[in-house]
C-alpha positions as CSV (number, residue, x, y, z in Angstrom):
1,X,-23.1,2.2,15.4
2,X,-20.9,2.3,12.2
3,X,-19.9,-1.2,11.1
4,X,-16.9,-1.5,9.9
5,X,-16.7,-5.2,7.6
6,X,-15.6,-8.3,9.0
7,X,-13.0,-8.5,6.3
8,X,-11.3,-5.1,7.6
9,X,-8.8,-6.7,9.9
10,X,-7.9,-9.2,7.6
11,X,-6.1,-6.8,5.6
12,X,-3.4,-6.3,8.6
13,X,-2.7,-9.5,8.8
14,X,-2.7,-10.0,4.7
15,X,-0.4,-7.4,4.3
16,X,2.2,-8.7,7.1
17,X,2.3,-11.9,5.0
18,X,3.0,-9.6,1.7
19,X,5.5,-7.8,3.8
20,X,6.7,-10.7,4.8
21,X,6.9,-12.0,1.5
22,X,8.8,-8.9,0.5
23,X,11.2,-9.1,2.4
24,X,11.7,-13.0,1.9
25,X,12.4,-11.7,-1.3
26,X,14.6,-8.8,-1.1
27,X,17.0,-10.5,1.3
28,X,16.8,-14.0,-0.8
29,X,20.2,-15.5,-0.2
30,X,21.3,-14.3,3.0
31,X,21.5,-17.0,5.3
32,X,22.4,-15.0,8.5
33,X,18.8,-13.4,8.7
34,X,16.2,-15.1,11.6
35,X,13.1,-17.1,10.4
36,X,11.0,-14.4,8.9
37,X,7.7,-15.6,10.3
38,X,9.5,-15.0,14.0
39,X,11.4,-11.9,12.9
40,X,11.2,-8.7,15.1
41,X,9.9,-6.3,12.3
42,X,7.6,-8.3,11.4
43,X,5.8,-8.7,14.9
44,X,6.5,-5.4,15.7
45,X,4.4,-4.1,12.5
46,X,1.4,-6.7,13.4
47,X,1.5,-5.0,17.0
48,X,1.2,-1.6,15.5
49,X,-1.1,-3.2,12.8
50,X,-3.6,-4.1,15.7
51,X,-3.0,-1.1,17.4
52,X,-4.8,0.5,13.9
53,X,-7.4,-2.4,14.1
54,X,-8.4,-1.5,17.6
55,X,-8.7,2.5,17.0
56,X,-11.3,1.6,14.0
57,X,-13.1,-0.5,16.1
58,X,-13.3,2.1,18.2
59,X,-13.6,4.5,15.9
60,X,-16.9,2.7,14.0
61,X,-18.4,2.1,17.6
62,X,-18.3,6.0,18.2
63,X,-18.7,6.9,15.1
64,X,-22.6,8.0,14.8
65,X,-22.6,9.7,18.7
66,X,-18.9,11.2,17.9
67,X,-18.3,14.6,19.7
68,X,-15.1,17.0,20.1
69,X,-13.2,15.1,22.5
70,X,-13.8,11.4,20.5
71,X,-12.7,13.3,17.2
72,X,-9.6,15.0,18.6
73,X,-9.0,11.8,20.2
74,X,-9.2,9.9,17.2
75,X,-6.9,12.1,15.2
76,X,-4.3,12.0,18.3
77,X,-4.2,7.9,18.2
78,X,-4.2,7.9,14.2
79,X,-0.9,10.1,13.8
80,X,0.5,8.3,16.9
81,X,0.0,5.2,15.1
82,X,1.6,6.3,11.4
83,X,4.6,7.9,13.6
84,X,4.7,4.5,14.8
85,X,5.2,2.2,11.3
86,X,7.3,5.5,10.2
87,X,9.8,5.0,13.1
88,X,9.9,1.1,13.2
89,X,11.0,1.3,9.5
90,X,13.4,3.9,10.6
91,X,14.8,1.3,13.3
92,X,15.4,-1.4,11.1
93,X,16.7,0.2,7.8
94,X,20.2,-0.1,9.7
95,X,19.6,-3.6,10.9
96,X,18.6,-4.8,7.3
97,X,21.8,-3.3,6.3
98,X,24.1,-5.4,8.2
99,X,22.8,-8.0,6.3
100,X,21.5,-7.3,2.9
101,X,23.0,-4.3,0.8
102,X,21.7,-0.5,1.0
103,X,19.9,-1.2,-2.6
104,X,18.2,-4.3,-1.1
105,X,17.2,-2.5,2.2
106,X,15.7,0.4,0.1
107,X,13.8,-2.4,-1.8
108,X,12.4,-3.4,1.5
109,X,11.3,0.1,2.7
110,X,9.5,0.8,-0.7
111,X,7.9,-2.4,-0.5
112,X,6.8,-1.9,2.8
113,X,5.4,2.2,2.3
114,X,3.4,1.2,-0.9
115,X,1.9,-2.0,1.5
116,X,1.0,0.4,4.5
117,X,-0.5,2.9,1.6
118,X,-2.5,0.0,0.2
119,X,-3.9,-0.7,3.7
120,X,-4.7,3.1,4.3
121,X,-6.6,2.9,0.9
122,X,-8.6,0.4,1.9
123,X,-9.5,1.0,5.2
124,X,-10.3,4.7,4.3
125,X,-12.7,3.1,1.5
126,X,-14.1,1.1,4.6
127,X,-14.4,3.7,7.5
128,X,-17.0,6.8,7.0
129,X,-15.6,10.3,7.1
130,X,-16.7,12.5,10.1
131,X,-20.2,14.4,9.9
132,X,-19.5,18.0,11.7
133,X,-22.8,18.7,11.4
134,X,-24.0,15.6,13.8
């Protein structure tokens, strides 16, 4: 069995609190947004977060007996899970906006990709690629 480090799901919840902290930030001033610790996105992206966690752990237990079905599986729950953080931003950039301005709310969003790429980085530094030949 792959292991995949300890540390790994750590970074899902480290980068809701930079997310978190982004958005504290981009929206700084507007008193009619929720307590960001309890606010929807947020939750919503630690759901899909642990969603990701729970694949890999999957994933690393799997990894060294993989076969066609596990890999094609794998590759079905990955995309399903980046279609996921790709349509919650795409639910909320109009909810932001009803409180913060466009410029802010495109703040956000940037903020939020280059977090989710950071993660990706760093779990695909963690997680071995796929022998064929196994």
């Amino acid at each position: 069995m792959t292991q995949v480090p300890a540390n790994a799901k750590r970074l899902s919840r480290v980068a809701a609190l930079l997310l978190l902290a982004a958005l504290v930030h981009a929206v700084a001033g507007s008193p009619q947004l929720p307590d960001p610790g309890k606010a929807p996105y947020i939750q919503e992206t630690i759901k899909v977060n642990d969603d990701r966690w729970a694949m890999i752990k999957d994933y690393a237990a799997n990894h060294n007996a993989m076969i066609d079905q596990l890999a094609q599986d794998y590759m079905k729950r990955s995309a399903a899970i980046d279609r996921q953080l790709t349509d919650l931003r795409i639910k909320y950039v109009p909810i932001f906006q009803t409180v913060v301005s466009p410029k802010k709310t495109a703040q956000w969003y940037q903020i939020d990709r280059r977090l989710d790429l950071l993660i990706n980085l760093q779990l695909a530094a963690l997680i071995p690629v796929i022998d064929p030949n196994k």
